[in-house]
C-alpha positions as CSV (number, residue, x, y, z in Angstrom):
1,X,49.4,-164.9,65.0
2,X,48.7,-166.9,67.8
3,X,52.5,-167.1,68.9
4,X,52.6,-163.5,68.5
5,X,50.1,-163.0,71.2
6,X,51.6,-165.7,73.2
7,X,54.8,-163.7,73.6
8,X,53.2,-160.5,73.8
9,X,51.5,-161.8,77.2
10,X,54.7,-163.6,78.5
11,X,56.4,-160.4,77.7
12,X,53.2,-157.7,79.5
13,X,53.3,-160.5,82.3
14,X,57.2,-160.0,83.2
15,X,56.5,-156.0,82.8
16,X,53.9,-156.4,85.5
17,X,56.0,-158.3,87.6
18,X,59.1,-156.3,87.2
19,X,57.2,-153.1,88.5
20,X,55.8,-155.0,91.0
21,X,59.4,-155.8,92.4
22,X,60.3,-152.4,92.0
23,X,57.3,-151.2,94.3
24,X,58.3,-149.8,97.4
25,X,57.2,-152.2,100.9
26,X,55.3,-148.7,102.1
27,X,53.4,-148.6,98.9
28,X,52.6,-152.1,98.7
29,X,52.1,-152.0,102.2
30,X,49.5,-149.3,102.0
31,X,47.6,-150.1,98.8
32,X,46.9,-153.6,100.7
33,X,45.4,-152.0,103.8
34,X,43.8,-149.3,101.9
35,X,45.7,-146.5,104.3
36,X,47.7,-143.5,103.2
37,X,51.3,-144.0,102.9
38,X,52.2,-141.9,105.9
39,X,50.1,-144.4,108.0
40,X,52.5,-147.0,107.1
41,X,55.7,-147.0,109.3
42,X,58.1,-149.4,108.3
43,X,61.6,-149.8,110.9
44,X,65.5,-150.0,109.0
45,X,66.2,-153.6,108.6
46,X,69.0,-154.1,111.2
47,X,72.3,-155.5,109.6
48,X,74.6,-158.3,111.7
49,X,73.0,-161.6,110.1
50,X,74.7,-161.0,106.2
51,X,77.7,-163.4,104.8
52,X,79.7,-159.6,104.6
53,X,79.4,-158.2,107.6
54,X,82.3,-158.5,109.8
55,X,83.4,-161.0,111.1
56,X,83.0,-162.7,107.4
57,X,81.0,-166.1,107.2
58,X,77.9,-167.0,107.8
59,X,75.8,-166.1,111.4
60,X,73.3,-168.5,111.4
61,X,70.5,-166.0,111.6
62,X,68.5,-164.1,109.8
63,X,65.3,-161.5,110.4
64,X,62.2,-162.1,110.2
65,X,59.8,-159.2,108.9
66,X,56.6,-158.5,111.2
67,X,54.0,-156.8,110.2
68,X,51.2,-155.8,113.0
69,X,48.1,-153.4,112.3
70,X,46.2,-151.2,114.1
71,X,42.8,-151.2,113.8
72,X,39.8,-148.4,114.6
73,X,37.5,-150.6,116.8
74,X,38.4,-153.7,118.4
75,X,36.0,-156.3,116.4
76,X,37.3,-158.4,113.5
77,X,35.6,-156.0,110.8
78,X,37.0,-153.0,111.5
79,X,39.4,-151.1,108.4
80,X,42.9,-151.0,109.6
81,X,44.3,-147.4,110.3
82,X,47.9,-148.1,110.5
83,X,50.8,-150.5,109.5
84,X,53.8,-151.4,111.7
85,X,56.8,-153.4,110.2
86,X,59.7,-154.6,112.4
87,X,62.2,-156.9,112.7
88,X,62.6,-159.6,114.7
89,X,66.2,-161.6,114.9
90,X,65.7,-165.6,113.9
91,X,68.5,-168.2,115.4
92,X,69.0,-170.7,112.3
């Protein structure tokens, strides 16, 4: 019984996880912050640093995800209001 349960939390634990994964950044992004999802603007990931794109082989770079908040008053306890991701291009 008790390797039954065992499994059964391994298994709940990987289900958990896998949705996490699958979460979208804006959602994750927002249910961290507690903002609405429309507050949370997130830029395209620009392409050039990837074995694939042309020419082949590896660039040496890669980008590096920044995140920076906006916030209602300027003291360190104010709630957030909005979310800004970007990129920001990393020299290896």
């Amino acid at each position: 019984m008790l390797l039954k349960l065992f499994w059964a939390g391994i298994f709940l634990a990987l289900v958990a996880g896998a949705f996490y994964w699958l979460t979208p950044e804006q959602d994750k992004l927002a249910a961290e912050y507690h903002i609405p999802k429309a507050n949370v603007i997130i830029e395209p990931k620009p392409y050039g640093c990837d074995f694939d794109d042309a020419p082949l082989g590896n660039k040496h770079c890669h980008y590096e995800k920044i995140v920076d908040t906006e916030k209602a008053c300027p003291g360190p306890d104010c709630r957030v209001t909005s979310v800004y991701v970007s990129w920001r291009k990393v020299e290896e």
